[in-house]
C-alpha positions as CSV (number, residue, x, y, z in Angstrom):
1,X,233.9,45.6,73.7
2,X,232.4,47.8,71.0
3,X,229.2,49.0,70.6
4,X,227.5,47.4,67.4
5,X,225.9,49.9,65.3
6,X,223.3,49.5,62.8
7,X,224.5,50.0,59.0
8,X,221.1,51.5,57.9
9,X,219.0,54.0,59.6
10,X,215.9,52.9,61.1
11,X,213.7,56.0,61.0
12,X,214.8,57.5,57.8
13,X,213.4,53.5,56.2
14,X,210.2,53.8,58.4
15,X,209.4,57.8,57.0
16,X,210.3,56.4,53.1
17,X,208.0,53.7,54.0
18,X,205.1,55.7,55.4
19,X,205.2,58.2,52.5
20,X,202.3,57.7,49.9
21,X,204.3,56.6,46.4
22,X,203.1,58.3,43.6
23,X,202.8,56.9,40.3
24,X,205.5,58.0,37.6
25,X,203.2,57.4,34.5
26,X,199.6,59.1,35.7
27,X,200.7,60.7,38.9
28,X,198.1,59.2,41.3
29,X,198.6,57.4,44.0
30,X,199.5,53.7,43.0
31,X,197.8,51.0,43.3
32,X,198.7,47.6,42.3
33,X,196.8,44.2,41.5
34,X,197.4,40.4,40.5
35,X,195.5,40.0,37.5
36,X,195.7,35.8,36.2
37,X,195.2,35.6,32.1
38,X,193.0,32.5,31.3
39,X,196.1,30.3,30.5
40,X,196.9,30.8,33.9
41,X,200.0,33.2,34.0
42,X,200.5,35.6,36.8
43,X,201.0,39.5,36.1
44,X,201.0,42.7,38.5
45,X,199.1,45.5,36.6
46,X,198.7,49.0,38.1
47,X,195.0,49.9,38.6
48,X,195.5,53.7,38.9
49,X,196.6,54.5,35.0
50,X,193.5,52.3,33.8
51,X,190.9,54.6,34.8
């Protein structure tokens, strides 16, 4: 029978992973939060270009 072979590879995902992502508008490292409005709604806001 043949040998099943995985279609992405492994290591090269876990190094991309491991890498520290910069951010593209200040250049810092990123860092994200959930920030709620008072009516409630939900947005992701990036904490390292408000400093």
């Amino acid at each position: 029978m043949a040998e099943k072979k995985s279609k992405t590879d492994v290591g090269a995902r876990a190094e991309a992973k491991s890498r520290i992502q910069r951010c593209s508008i200040c250049g810092n490292k990123v860092e994200v939060v959930l920030s709620v409005s008072p009516t409630g709604k939900k947005r992701l806001r990036r904490a390292c270009c408000e400093s």
